[in-house]
C-alpha positions, 0 to 999 in steps of 0.5 A: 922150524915148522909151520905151527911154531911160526904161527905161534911165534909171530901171534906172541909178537903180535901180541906182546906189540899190542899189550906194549902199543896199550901200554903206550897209550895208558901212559900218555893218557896218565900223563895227559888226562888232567892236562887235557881239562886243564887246557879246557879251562885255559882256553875258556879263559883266553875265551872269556877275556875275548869277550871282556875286550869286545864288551868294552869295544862293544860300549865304546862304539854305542857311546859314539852317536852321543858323543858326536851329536852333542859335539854337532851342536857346537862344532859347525864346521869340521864335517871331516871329523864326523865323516872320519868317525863315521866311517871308522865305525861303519867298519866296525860292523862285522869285527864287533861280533863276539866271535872267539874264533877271531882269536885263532887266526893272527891275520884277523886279529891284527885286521880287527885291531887295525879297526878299533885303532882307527875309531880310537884315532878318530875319537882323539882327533874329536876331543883334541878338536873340542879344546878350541869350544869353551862352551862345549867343554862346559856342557854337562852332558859332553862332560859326562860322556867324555869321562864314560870315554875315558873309562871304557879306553883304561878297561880297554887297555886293562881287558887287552892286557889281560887278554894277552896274558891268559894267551901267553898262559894257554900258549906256552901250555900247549907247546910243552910237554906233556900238554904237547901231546894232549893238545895234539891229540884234541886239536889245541892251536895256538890263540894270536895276541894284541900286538903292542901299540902305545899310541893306538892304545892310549886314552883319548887325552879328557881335559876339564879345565 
């Protein structure tokens, strides 16, 4: 075989594995292009549902300050839930941020939880406290807020829950295939879950009578 015919040979493989490498790549990207927007969509949905969750924290912390100054003025002698409440939502101050990117990481979403949690005890630990001031229980205003309280921990739970689904969806998305291969290409990660936790997540127990 001479020189030429070599040549020859080896640009005609070379060719045939650049049509067949082309050819590859207009198949996955066949397979994938729709997969790609359709994780698009579910992401921003796992995004959404984040905000929805920090939205109700977000009201539940602003209801705070009310709730324990009208407590205060009944309650004189349990300083230690007041310091507890305060500190409790003193931590909160760099977990209630609206950061999305808290979702990437299960470390800082268990860290986060661990935080709403705390308040969410502290708060139960108050309203358990008031049962004792017949007074108190009969104030308009902490009625009130006690039953703002006892709405924005149901949507909690609810926007939880909600969460978690759309992170399932979006999950099992990226792990099969074809969308394995677009999440790939793009840089698709898995999003972390709340994890189950009955008693953290009930409702603080809201009483009238």
């Amino acid at each position: 075989m001479n020189r030429s015919v070599a040549e020859s040979l080896f640009f005609f493989s070379m060719k045939q594995f650049f049509y067949s490498a082309l050819a590859a790549l207009v198949c996955v990207f066949s397979l994938t292009g729709c997969g790609y927007n359709g994780l698009v969509e579910q992401r921003e949905t796992v995004e959404q549902q984040w905000a929805n969750v920090e939205n109700q924290y977000q009201k539940r912390a602003d209801l705070v300050p009310n709730l324990v100054a009208t407590v205060k003025g009944y309650v004189k002698h349990e300083e230690g839930v007041f310091t507890q409440i305060a500190s409790s939502r003193s931590k909160l101050g760099g977990t209630v941020s609206l950061d999305s990117s808290i979702t990437d990481s299960p470390e800082k979403l268990a860290q986060y939880q661990a935080a709403q949690n705390q308040l969410g005890a502290s708060l139960g630990r108050l309203l358990a406290l008031t049962e004792s001031y017949p007074d108190l229980k009969a104030n308009e205003n902490f009625k009130d807020l006690q039953s703002q309280l006892e709405g924005i921990e149901n949507r909690i739970s609810t926007e939880r829950k909600r969460y978690n689904d759309a992170v399932s969806a979006y999950n099992k998305s990226i792990q099969k295939f074809p969308g394995m291969l677009t999440a790939r290409m793009f840089g698709f990660t898995k999003k972390a879950y709340f994890s189950a936790d009955p008693a953290a997540a009930a409702a603080p127990s809201v009483s009238f009578d």
